[in-house]
C-alpha positions, 0 to 999 in steps of 0.5 A: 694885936698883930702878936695876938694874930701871929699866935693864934696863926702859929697855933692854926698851923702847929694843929694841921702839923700834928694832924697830918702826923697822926694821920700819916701814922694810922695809915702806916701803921694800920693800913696794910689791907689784904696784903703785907707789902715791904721792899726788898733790893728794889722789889716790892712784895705783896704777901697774902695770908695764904701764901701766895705773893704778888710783886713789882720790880723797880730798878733804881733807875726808872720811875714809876708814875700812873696817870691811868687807872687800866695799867698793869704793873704787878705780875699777876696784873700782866706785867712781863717781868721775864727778863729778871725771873727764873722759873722752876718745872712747877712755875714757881718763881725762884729768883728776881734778879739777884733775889732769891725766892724759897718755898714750904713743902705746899708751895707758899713763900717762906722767904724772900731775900732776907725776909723770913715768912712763917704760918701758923698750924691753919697755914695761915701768915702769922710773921713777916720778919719782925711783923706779928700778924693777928686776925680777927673772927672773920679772919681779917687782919685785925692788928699788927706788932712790931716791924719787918725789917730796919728798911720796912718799919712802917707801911707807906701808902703807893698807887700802885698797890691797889693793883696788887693781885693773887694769881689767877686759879691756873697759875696757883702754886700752892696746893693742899699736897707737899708736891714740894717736898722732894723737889729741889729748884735750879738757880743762878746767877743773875749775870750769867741769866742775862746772858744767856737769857731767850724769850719763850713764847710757851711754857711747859709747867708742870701743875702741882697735883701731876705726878712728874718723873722728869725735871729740866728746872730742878731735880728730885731726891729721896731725901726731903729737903730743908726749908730755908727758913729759921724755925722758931720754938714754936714751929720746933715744937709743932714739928715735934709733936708732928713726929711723934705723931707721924711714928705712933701713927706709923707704929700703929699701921705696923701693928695692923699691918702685922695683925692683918698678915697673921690673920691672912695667914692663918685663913690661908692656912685654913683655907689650904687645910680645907682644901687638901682635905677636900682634894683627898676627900675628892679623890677618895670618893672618885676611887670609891666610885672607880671600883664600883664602877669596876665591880659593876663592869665585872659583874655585866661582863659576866653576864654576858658572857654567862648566855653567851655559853648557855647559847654555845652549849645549846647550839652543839646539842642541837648540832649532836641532835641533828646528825643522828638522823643522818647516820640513821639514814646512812644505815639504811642505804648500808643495808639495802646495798648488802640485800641487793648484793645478796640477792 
């Protein structure tokens, strides 16, 4: 009897022991929610589809207990991580203490330490490291494959992950514009940041749609930058098949940039043939009119002066006319004279 009840008391324990494996897997394994969280250098990420990450910074020296459900731990919750981060111009974040943070032309993660991230041609996550992420219809995780890293080869439930976060719309990165492209962030080393690190109380960031001339955090080349990540066969096609694109595309507007300067140009010329041919028109008929004016002011000052004579001429008839009686009378008084001289 005793036997029966060992055995059958060995057997009530060996089930809740399997039980409680399989559901310690289904939860490692499947259980990841709306984030890919793993741990590196003692730095908890949380990677979202979209790119955007939220963290939590543990130092191997402090312990983390909640007891309170209105706490702030992760950044994006509120918790002040300053004295670990360094900042670029854009408000990026680009190293926690000794751990680099490196970023796509658009402002989403593509690395973190060691760990490689890549998306796919939506811009959604597709590879944490060794993790493949899938999605279903909706656009939800729907399975996973395969493992981060030998550090992150399962999800471990935390409490402090349900308050993991995006950050808020104001202090979004990731923008539908390369405005990273050019750009290339200042970093150093976490020793010499301790330092010489000061507490600001205000932050002059530049956001990602703002044309910026002047960088104190980074710097601008003419030349793109490479992004820290290893590109896979299919990223190397993409890319390629971005560049043909982007020459037809450039060969194209060449062409109908060309064909339009050709057209304009015969316009031009059309339109300075029309006008020369205007202006001597113009001009031709301006003389036209120049001499017939001429000719008309000829005409009119000879008819002026055509009465003018006929009046000078009649006036010195009438003068001749007039002094014929004079003489007449002068005659007259002649010859009185000489008759009372006579008499």
């Amino acid at each position: 009897m005793k036997k029966f009840l060992n055995l059958m008391l060995l057997l009530c324990v060996t089930a809740s022991v399997f039980a409680k494996e399989n559901k310690v897997n289904s939860a490692v394994h499947y259980d990841y929610g709306k984030s890919i969280i793993f741990t590196e250098n003692h730095i908890e990420f949380a990677i979202y589809p979209d790119g955007q990450f939220d963290f939590h910074y543990q130092p191997a020296t402090t312990n983390v207990n909640i007891h309170s459900s209105n706490v702030n731990i992760s950044f994006n919750s509120g918790y002040d991580y300053d004295p670990y981060i360094q900042y670029d111009d854009y408000g990026a974040i680009v190293q926690i203490e000794n751990v680099p943070i490196y970023y796509d032309y658009y402002g989403r993660i593509i690395q973190a330490g060691n760990v490689n991230v890549n998306y796919n041609n939506s811009g959604r996550l597709v590879n944490v490291g060794g993790l493949h992420v899938y999605y279903d219809s909706y656009g939800h995780f729907s399975h996973f494959r395969g493992y981060i890293n030998p550090y992150n080869r399962a999800y471990v439930y935390r409490p402090w992950h349900r308050y993991y976060t995006i950050p808020l719309a104001n202090h979004c990165i990731v923008y539908a514009r390369p405005y990273r492209a050019y750009y290339h962030p200042h970093r150093v080393n976490y020793e010499y940041y301790r330092n010489h690190y000061v507490r600001r109380t205000h932050r002059d960031f530049y956001s990602p749609n703002q044309d910026v001339a002047h960088y104190r955090r980074g710097e601008t080349s003419t030349k793109r930058r490479s992004l820290a990540r290893n590109s896979t066969r299919k990223d190397a096609n993409y890319a390629a098949n971005n560049r043909n694109s982007n020459a037809q595309t450039t060969r194209r507007s060449t062409q109908n940039s060309t064909r339009r300067n050709s057209a304009n140009a015969r316009n031009g010329n059309r339109e300075v043939i029309r006008n020369s041919e205007r202006s001597v028109n113009r001009s031709t008929t301006s003389s036209q009119r120049n001499s017939v004016s001429t000719s008309r002011n000829k005409q009119q000052s000879r008819a002026i002066q055509a009465p003018t004579a006929q009046k000078q001429s009649v006036s010195t008839r009438n003068d001749r006319g007039r002094t014929k009686p004079n003489t007449h009378k002068t005659r007259t008084l002649n010859r009185h004279a000489s008759a009372t001289r006579r008499r």
